[in-house]
SERO-4910 file (N, C-alpha, C, O; in steps of 0.05 Angstrom, whole numbers):
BEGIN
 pado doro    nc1    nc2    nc3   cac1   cac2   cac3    cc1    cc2    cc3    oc1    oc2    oc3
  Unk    A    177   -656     29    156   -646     11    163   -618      1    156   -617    -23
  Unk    A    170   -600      7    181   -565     16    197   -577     -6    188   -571    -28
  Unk    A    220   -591     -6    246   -592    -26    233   -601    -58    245   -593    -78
  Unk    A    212   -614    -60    199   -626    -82    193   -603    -88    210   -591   -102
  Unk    A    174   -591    -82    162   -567    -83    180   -542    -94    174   -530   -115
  Unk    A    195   -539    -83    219   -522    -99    227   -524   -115    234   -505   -129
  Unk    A    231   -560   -126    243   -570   -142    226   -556   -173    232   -545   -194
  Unk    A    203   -563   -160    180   -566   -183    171   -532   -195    161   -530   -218
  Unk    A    176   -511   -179    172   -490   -176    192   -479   -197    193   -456   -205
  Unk    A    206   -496   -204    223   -482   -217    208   -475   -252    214   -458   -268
  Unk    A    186   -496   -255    165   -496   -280    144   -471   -273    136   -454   -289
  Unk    A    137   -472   -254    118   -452   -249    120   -424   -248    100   -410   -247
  Unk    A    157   -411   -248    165   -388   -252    146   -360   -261    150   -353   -285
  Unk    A    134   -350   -253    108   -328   -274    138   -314   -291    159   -309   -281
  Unk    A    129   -307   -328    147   -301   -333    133   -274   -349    132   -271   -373
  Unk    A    123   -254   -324    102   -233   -324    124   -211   -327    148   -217   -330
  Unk    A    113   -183   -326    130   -160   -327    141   -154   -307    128   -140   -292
  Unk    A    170   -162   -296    190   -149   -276    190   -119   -268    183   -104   -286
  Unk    A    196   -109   -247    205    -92   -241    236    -83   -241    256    -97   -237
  Unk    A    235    -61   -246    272    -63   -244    278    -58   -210    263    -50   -193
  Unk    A    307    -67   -210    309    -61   -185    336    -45   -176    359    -49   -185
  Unk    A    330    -33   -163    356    -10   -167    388    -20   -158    392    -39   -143
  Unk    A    408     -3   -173    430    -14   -169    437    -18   -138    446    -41   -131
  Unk    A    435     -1   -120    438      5   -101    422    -21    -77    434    -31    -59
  Unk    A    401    -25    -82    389    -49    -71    401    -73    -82    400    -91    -66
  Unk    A    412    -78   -105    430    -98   -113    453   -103   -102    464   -124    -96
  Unk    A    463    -74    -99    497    -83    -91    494    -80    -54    512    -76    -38
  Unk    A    479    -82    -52    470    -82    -19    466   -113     -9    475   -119     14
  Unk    A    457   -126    -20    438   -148    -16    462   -168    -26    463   -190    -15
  Unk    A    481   -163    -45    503   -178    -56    528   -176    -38    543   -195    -38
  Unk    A    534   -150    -19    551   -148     -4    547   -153     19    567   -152     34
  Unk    A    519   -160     30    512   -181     57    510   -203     45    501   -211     66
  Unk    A    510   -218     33    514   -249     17    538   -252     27    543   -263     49
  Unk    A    558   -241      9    590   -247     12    601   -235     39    624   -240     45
  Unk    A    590   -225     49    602   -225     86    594   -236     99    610   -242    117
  Unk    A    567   -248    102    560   -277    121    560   -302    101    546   -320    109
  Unk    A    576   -307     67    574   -323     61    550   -334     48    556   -352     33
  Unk    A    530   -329     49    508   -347     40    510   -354      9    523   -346    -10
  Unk    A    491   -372     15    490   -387    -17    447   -380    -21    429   -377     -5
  Unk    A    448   -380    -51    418   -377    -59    397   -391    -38    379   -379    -26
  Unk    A    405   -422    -36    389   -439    -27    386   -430      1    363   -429     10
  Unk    A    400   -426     11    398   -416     46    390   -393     51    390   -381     73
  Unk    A    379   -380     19    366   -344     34    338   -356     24    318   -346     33
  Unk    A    334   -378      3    306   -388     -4    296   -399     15    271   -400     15
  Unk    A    308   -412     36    294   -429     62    289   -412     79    268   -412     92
  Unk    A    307   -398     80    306   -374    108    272   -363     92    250   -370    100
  Unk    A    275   -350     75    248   -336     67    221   -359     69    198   -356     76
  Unk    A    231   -374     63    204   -401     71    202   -402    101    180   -407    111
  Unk    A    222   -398    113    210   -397    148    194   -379    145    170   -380    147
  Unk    A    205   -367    142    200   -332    146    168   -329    144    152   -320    161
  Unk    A    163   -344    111    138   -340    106    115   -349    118     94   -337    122
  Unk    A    123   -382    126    113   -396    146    104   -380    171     81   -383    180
  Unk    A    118   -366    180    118   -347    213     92   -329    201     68   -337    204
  Unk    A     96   -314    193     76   -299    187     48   -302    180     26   -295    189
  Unk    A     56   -315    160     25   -324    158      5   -339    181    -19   -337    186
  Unk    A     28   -356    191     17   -370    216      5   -348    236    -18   -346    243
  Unk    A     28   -332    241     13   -302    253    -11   -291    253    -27   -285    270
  Unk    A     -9   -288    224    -37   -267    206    -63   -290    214    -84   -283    224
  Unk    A    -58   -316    207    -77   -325    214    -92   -328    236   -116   -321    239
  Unk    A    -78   -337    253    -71   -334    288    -91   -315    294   -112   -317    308
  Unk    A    -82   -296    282    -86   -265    294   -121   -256    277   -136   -240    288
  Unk    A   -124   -262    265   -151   -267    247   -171   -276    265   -187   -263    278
  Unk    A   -165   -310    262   -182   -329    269   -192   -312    305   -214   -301    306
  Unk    A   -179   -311    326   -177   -301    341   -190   -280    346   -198   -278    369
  Unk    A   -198   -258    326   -205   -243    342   -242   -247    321   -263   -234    326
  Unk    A   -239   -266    302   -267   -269    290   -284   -280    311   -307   -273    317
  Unk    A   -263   -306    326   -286   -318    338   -292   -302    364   -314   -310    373
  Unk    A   -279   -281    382   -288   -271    397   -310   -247    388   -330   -242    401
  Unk    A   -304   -236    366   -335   -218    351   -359   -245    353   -376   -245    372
  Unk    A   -359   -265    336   -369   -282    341   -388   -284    360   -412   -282    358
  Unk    A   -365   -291    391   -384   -292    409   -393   -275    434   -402   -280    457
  Unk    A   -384   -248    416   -398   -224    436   -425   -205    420   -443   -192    431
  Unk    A   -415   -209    386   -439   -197    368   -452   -227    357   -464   -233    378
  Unk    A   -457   -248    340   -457   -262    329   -446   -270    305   -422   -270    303
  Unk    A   -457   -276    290   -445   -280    262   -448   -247    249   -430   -231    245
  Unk    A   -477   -243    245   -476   -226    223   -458   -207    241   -435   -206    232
  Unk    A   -463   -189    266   -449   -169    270   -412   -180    264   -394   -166    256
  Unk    A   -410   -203    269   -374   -207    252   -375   -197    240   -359   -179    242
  Unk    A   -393   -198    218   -383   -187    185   -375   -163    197   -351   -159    196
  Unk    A   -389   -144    210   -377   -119    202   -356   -116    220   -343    -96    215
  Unk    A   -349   -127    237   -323   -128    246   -300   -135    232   -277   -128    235
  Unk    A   -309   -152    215   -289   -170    193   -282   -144    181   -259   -136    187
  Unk    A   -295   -131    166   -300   -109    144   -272    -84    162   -248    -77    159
  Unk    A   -285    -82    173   -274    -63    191   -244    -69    202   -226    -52    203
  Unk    A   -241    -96    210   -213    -98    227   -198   -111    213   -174   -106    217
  Unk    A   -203   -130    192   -193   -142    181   -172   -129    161   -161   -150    153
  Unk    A   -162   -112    150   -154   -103    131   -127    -88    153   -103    -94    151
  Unk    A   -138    -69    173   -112    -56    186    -92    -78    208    -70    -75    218
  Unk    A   -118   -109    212    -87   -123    221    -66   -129    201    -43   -126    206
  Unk    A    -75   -139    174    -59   -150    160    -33   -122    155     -9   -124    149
  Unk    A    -50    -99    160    -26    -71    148     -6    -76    170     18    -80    165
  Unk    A    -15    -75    190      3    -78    212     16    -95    213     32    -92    232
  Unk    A     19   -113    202     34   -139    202     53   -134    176     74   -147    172
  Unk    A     43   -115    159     52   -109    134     79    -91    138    101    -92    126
  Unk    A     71    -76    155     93    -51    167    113    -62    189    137    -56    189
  Unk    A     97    -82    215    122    -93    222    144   -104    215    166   -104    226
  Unk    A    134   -116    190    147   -147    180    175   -136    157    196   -148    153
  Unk    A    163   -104    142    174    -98    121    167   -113     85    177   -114     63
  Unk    A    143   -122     99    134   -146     69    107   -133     65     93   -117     78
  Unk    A    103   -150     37     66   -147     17     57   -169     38     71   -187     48
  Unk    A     28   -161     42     10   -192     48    -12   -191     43    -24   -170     51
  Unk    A    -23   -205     32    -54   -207     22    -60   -243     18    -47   -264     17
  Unk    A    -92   -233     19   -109   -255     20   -122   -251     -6   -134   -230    -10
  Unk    A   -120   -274    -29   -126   -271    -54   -134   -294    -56   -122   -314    -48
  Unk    A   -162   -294    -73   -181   -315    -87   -192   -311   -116   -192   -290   -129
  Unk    A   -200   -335   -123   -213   -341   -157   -242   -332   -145   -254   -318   -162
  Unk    A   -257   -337   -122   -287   -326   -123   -280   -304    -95   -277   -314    -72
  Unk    A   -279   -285    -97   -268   -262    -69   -292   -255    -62   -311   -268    -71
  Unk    A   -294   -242    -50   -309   -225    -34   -312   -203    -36   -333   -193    -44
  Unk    A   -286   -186    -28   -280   -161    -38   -262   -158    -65   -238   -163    -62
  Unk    A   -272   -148    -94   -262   -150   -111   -233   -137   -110   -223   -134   -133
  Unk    A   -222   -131    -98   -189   -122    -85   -169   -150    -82   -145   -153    -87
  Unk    A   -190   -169    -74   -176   -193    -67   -173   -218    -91   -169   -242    -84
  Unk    A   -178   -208   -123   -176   -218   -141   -142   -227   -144   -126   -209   -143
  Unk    A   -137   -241   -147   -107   -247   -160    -89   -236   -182   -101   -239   -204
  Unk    A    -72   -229   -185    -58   -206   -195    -42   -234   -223    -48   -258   -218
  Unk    A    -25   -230   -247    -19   -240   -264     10   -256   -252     14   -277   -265
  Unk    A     22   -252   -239     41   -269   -213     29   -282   -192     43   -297   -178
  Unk    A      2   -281   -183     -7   -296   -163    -20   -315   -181     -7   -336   -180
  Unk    A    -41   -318   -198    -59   -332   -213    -51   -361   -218    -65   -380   -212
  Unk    A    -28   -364   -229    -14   -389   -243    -10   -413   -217    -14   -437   -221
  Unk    A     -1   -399   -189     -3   -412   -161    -28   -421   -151    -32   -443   -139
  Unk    A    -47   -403   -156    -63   -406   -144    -89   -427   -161   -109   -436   -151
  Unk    A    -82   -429   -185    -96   -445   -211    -79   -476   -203    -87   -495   -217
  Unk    A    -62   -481   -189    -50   -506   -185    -50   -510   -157    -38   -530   -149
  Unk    A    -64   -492   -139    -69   -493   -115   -104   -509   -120   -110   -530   -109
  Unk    A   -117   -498   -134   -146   -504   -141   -145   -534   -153   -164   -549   -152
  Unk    A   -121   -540   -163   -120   -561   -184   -112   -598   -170   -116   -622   -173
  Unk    A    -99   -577   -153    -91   -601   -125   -109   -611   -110   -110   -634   -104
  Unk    A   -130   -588   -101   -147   -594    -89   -170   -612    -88   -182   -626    -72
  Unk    A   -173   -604   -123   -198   -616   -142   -193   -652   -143   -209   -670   -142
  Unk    A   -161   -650   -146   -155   -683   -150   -142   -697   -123   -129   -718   -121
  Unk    A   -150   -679   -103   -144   -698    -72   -102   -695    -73    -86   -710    -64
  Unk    A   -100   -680    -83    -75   -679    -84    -64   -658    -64    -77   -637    -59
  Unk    A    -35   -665    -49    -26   -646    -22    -19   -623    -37    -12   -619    -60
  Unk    A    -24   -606    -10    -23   -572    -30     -1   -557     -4    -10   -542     13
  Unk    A     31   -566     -7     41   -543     14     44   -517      9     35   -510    -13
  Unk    A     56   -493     28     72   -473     19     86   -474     -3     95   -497     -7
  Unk    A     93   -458    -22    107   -448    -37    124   -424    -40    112   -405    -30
  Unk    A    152   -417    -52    161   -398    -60    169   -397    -81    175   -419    -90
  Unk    A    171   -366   -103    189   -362   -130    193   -340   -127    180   -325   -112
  Unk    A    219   -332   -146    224   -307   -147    227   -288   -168    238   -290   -190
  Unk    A    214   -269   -155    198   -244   -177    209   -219   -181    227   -216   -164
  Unk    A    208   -202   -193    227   -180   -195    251   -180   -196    266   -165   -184
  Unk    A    259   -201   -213    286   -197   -219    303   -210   -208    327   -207   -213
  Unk    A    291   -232   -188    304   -249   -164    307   -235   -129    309   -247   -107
  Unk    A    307   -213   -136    304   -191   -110    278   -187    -91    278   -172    -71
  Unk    A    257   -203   -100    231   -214    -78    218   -242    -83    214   -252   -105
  Unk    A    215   -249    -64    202   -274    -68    176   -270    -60    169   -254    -41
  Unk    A    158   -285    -76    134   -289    -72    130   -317    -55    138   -339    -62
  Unk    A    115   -312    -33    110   -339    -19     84   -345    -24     68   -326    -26
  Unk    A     76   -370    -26     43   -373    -20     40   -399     -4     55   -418      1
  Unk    A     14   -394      3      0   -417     25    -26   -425     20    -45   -409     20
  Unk    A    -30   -447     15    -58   -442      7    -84   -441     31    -79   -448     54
  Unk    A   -104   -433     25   -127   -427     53   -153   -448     40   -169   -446     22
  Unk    A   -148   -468     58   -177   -482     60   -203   -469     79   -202   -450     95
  Unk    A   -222   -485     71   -250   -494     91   -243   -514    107   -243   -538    103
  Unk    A   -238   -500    127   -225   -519    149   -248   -530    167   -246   -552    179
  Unk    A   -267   -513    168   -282   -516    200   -326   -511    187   -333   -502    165
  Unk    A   -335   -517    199   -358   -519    201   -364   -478    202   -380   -466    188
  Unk    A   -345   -464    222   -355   -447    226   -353   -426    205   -366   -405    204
  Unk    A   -331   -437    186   -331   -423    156   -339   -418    143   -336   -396    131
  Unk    A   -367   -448    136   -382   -447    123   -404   -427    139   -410   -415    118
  Unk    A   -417   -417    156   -431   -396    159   -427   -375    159   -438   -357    172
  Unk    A   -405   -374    137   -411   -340    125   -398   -353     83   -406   -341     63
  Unk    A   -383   -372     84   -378   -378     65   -394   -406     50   -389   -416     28
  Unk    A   -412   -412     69   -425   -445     58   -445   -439     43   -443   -416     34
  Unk    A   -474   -454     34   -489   -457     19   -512   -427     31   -513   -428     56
  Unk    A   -523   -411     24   -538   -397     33   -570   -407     33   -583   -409     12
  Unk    A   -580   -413     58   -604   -425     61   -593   -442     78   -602   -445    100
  Unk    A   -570   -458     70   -560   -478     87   -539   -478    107   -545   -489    128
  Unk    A   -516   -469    103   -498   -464    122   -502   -436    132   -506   -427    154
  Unk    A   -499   -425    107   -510   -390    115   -545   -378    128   -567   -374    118
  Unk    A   -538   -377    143   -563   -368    158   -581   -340    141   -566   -321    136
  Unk    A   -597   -338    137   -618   -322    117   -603   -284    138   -597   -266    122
  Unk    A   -600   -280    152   -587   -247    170   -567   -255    157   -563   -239    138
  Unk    A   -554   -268    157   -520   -267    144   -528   -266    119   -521   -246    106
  Unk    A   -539   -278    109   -540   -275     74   -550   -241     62   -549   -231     40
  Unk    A   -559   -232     82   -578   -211     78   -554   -187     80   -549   -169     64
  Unk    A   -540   -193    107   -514   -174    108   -491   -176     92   -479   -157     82
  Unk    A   -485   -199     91   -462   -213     62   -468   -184     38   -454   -166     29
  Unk    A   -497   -192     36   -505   -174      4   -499   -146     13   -486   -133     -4
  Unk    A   -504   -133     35   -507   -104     36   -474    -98     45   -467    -75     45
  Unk    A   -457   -114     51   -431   -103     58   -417   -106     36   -402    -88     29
  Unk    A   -421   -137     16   -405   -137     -1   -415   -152    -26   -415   -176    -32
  Unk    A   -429   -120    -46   -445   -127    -73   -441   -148    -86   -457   -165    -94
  Unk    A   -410   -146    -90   -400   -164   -104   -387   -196    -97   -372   -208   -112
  Unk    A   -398   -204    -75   -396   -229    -63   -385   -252    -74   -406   -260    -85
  Unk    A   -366   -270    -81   -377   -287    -93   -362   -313    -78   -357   -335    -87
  Unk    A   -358   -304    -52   -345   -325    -32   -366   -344    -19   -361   -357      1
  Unk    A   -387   -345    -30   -407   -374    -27   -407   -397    -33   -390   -405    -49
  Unk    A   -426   -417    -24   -425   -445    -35   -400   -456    -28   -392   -468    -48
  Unk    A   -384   -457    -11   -359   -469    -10   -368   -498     13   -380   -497     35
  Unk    A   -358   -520     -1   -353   -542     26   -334   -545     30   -314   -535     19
  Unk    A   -336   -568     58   -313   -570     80   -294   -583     66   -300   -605     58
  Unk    A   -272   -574     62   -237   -573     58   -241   -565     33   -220   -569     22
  Unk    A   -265   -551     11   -244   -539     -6   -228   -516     -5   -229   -504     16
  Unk    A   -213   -506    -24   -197   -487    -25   -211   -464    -33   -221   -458    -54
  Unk    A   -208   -448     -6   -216   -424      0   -198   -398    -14   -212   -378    -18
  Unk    A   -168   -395    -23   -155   -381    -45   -129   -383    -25   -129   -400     -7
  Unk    A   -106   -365    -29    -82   -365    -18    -79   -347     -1    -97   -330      1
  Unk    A    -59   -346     15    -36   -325     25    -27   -317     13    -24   -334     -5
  Unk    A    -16   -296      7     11   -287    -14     26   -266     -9     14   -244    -10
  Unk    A     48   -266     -5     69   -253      6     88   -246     -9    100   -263    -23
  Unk    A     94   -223    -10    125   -211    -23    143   -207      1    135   -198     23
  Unk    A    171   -218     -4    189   -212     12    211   -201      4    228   -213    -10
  Unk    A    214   -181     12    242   -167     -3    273   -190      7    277   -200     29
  Unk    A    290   -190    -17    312   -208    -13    323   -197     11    327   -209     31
  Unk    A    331   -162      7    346   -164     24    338   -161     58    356   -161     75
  Unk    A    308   -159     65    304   -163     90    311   -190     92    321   -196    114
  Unk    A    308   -208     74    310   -239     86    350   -243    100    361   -251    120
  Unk    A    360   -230     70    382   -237     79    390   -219    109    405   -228    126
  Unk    A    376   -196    110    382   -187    140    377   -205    160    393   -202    179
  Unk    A    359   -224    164    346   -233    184    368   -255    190    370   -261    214
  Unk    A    382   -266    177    410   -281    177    434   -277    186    451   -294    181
***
């Protein structure tokens, strides 16, 4: 499925404003190629592990410490744990790793987490899959010139417990959560979601040449 997906990725290219990328990071990243040999395709898989690991991580590492707020404050006090912790694991994961990571949606939460003119086109065929029962894996393309790849994953409504901060308000959302939803975050618009739709993406920048280091 991963090889289809690549295949197909090759239409979905964003053909947005590049960055340049310096000579020096070029001829770096070209002279570890030709000393361990690699070919394109084997630094694009390596970065699809890659991307795989992490996010699995980030999530891991999320889910984990929501449901223990969960069940030492309840729901609403999550939120402000969410608010609060949520942002410096992902940094930290950002600084170990040497990569971008973010959590980006078409209805966010926090307007920060809007989709940028390279994420949008993924994530409009992430929504589009979903709508028609169609499988939605990981993805990669590459942006800036060929020198980062963008990975994405898409994020469903996986679980019942989602919907009580993200489900129908009155209904899944308990009337204290709806009340704190509003006062933490004005601009809300991560409501009304049911079980398995598509909640927005992962999205990851990976610099080429950490990938090719990791090789």
């Amino acid at each position: 499925m991963k090889n289809l997906l690549l295949l197909s990725l090759i239409l979905l290219i964003s053909c947005g404003p590049q960055e340049r990328v310096s000579k020096e990071t070029f001829d770096e990243v070209n002279r570890n190629m030709e000393v361990k040999r690699l070919t394109e395709v084997e630094i694009l898989q390596e970065a699809m592990v890659w991307g795989d690991s992490i996010t699995l991580e980030a999530q891991a590492q999320l889910s984990a410490q929501l449901q223990e707020a969960i069940a030492s404050q309840g729901v609403v006090g999550a939120l402000d744990f969410c608010k609060i912790n949520a942002l410096p694991l992902i940094q930290g994961l950002e600084k170990e790793h040497g990569i971008t990571l973010r959590r980006v949606s078409s209805r966010p939460r926090n307007p920060q987490d809007s989709p940028d003119a390279e994420e949008l086109p993924l994530l409009d065929a992430y929504a589009y899959n979903a709508e028609n029962n169609l499988p939605s894996d990981p993805s990669i393309q590459k942006v800036q010139g060929g020198e980062v790849f963008l990975y994405t994953q898409p994020i469903l409504i996986s679980s019942n417990l989602c919907l009580q901060c993200h489900g129908a308000p009155g209904k899944d959302v308990a009337d204290a959560t709806a009340k704190a939803l509003k006062q933490l975050y004005p601009q809300d618009q991560a409501t009304t979601y049911t079980l398995g739709e598509l909640r927005g993406m992962w999205s990851l920048r990976l610099p080429k040449r950490e990938v090719v280091k990791r090789m």
